[in-house]
N, C-alpha and C positions, 0 to 999 in steps of 0.2 A: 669608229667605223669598222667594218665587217671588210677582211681581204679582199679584194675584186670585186665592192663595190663600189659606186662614185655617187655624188650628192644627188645628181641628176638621173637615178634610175626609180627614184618614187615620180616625179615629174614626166619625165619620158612612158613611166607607165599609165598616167592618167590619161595625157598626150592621144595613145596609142588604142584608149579604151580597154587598158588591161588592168582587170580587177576588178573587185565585187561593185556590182552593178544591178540595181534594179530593169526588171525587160521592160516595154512597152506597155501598156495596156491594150489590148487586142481593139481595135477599130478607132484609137486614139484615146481621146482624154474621157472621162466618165465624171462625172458628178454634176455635182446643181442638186434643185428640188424635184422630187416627181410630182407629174401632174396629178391634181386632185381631183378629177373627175375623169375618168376615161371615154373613149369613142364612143359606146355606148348609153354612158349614163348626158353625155351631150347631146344626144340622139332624145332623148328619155325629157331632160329638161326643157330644151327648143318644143318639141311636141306637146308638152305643159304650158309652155309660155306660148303656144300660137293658137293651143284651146280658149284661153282665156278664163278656164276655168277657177284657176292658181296665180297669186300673188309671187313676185319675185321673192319675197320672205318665205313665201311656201315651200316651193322650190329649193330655197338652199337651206330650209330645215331639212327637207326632205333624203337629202344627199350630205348633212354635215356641215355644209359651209357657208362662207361668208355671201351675201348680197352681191361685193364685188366680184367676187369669183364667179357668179352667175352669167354679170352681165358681161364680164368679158370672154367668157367662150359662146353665148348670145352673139356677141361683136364678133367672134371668130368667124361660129357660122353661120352668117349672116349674108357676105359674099356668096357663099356658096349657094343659100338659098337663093339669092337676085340672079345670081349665074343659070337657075335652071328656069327661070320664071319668064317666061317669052314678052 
């Protein structure tokens, strides 16, 4: 050991928050998956799926994706559609 040191000043420095240290990520944690359809292209889909012109297959050729991923942002805004509907 190093003159004028003691066991306990790597501990007391962790203790204390001192030393290298990753910061925060700005607005908390970050990750997961992004969503695969945006506002708009939900916007875009619903309005295909309420023409009736277009097949739920059609639809998520249309955009890339799967069947289920249709129907549930479908289920998403769904609410929101019964919400405006007197």
């Amino acid at each position: 050991m190093r003159p004028g040191c003691s066991r306990d000043e790597p501990v007391l420095g962790r203790l204390l928050g001192v030393g290298p240290r990753r910061p925060p990520a700005p607005g908390g944690r970050t990750g997961g998956q992004k969503p695969k359809l945006g506002p708009r292209q939900i916007q875009l889909a619903r309005e295909m799926y309420d023409s009736g012109d277009y097949t739920v297959q059609q639809i998520a050729d249309e955009f890339g994706v799967t069947r289920p991923t249709i129907y549930r942002h479908l289920d998403k805004a769904l609410p929101q559609q019964a919400a405006d509907t007197p």
